[in-house]
N, C-alpha and C positions, 0 to 999 in steps of 0.2 A: 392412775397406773402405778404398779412396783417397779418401785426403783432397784434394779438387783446392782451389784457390786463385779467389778471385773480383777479378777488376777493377771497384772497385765504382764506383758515384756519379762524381760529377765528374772520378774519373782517368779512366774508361773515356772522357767526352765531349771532355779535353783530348786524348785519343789520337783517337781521329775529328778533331778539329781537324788535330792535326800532318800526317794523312794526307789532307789536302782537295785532293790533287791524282788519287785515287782515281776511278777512273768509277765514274758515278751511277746506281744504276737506272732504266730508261727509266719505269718503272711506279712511282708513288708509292705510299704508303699514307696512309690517312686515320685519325686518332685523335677519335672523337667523343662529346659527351657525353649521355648521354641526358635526360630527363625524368621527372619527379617532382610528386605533389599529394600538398598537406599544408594545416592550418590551424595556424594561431598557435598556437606553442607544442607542435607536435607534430614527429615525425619524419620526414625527407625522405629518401630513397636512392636515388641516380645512379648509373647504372653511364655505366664510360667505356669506351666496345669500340677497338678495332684495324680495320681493315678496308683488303682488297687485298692482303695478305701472299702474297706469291708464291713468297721464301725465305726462309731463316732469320734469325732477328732477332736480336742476342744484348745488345744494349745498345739505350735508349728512358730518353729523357728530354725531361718536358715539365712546363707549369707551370699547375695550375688556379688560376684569382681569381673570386673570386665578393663579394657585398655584404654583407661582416661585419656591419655593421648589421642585416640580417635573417638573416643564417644563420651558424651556429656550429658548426664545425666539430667532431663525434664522432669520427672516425675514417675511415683509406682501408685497406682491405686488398687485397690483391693479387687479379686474379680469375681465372677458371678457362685462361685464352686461358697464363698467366703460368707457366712450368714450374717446377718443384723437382727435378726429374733423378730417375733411379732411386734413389740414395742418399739424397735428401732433403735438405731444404734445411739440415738440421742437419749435415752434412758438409761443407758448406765448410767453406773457413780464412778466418777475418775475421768483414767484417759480414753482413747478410744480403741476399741480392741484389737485394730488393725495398725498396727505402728511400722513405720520406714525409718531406719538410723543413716546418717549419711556423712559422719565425723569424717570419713577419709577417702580420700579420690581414688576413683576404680573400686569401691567397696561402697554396698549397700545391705544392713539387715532389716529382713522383712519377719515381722512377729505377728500370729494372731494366737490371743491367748483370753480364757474369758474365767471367772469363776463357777460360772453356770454348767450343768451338766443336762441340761435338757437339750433335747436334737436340734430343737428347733434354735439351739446358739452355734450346733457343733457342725463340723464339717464334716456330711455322710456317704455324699456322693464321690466320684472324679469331677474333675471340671480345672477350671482357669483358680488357679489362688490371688497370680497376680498378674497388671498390665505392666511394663515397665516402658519407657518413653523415654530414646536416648534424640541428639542431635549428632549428625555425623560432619567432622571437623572440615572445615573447606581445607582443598586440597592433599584431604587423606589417599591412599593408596590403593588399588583395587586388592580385592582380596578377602578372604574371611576373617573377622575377629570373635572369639569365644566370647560366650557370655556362659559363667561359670556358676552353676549350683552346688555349695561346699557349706560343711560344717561353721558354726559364728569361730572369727577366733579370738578365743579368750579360756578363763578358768571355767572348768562346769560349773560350778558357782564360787561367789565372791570369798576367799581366805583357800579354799583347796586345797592349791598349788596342783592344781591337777589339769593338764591341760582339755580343754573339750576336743574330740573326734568326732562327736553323732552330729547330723542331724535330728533335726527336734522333731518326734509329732506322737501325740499321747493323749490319753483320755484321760481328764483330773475328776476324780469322780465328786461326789456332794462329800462324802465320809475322809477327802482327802487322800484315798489312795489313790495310787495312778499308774494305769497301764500304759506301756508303750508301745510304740510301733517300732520293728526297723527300718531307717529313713534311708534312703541311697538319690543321691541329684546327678542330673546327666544333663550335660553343658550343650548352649545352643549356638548360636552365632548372629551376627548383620554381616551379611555380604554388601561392603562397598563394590557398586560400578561405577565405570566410568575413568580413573585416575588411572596412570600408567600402571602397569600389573607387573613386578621384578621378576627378571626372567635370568635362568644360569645360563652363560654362553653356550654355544654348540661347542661338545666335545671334543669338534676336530676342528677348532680355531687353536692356530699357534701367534699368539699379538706378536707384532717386528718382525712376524715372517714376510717380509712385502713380495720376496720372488717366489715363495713357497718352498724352496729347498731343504728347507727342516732345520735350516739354521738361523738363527738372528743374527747379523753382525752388521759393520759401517757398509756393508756392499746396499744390504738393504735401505738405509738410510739413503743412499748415492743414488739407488734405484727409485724409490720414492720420489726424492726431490725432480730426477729429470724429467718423473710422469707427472707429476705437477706442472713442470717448467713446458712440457709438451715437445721436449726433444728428442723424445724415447718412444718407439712404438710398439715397447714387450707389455706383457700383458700382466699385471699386478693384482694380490689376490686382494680383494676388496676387505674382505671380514677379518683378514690379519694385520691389514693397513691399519684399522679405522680404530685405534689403540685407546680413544678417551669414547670409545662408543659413542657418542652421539651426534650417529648418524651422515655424517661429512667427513671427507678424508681432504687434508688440507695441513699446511706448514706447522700446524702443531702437532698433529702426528707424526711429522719428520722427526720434531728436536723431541719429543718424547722417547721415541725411540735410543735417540741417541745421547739421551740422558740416561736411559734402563744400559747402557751401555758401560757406562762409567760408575752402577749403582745406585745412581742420583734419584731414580724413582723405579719401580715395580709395576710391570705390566699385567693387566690392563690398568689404565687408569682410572679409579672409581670416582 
């Protein structure tokens, strides 16, 4: 079998640099990431597709960030959109055409770059480029987290001083020149369930108002503690009472109050 050669990673997107006076395709393609539910502590997986591929694609490079703090990165493998040629990918020379970089938390670059310009190396369809496999952090928070398709960052290539802006994705032809695409990435998410989900107070809670009168002051504390002590039969508003939110109105609600009184802390209490 021939052994062909791969232009891998970062050489291939320094060659697209050098040739940026190349015409651009009129038609872009779009790199998006899909969506994902999972609960604390379980497994999330995003596929990232392609889309609008018109001609062949032979090099694509671009950079996922997502919020390490909640998600942890398992693994990205290549997807079906992403070719291995008739020979298979274990016939190249070198690395392997589908490369993951992972030097920095919440930052993943995914590179497919080959020297070949035959279809059968290049990307011609839409499809999945990549899977991406996070872990979602025990005890994360319910909610959406972005999982963000963006430009690698760094120089367009190495000495520059030129910062990179594109996204990658271009056709390196056999003669070395090389056509581009415009690349544009559109950011997906893992919705956490399950965990408590931060909600803004209702807008017509005043915290310390315990009798509701529109005012905070020691009356309200004096009124609190007798409906604690259960010597008072007036009627106390519950949602102004309960000043550390969580859920029970009780003798520290009292002296919190009467602490935002002397300045000592700021209601509510987070």
């Amino acid at each position: 079998m021939k052994v062909r050669k791969i232009v891998a990673g970062l050489a291939a997107m320094s060659m697209m640099a050098a040739f940026s006076a190349q015409a651009v395709f009129a038609a872009g393609v779009s790199i998006k990431a899909g969506t994902a539910t999972a609960a604390a502590g379980e497994t999330a997986k995003v596929a990232v597709s392609m889309e609008g591929v018109t001609a062949p694609i032979n090099a694509v490079e671009f950079e996922v960030t997502y919020n390490p703090d909640v998600l942890t990165l398992k693994g990205i493998t290549a997807g079906q959109a992403v070719p291995t040629g008739a020979d298979g990918t274990e016939n190249f020379e070198g690395v392997n055409s589908f490369e993951v970089t992972t030097d920095t938390a919440g930052v993943a670059v995914i590179t497919y770059a080959t020297g070949l310009s035959d279809d059968q190396y290049c990307i011609t369809a839409d499809g999945v480029v990549a899977n991406i496999e996070f872990t979602v952090a025990e005890g994360a928070a319910a909610g959406k987290y972005d999982v963000n398709i963006v430009a690698v960052d760094r120089d367009t290539f190495e000495g520059s001083g030129t910062k990179n802006t594109e996204i990658a994705a271009a056709y390196i032809k056999a003669d070395g020149t090389v056509d581009a695409y415009t690349a544009t990435g559109t950011a997906g998410y893992v919705e956490v369930t399950g965990g408590e989900t931060p909600t803004d107070p209702p807008s017509d809670v005043t915290y310390g108002d315990v009798n509701g009168n529109g005012t905070v002051d020691i009356v309200d504390v004096l009124t609190l503690n007798q409906y604690l002590l259960g010597v008072s039969e007036d009627q106390i508003s519950q949602a102004n009472s309960d000043v550390n939110n969580d859920g029970v109105i009780d003798d520290s609600d009292a002296m919190n109050i009467l602490k935002s009184l002397v300045n000592l802390v700021k209601l509510p209490i987070a």
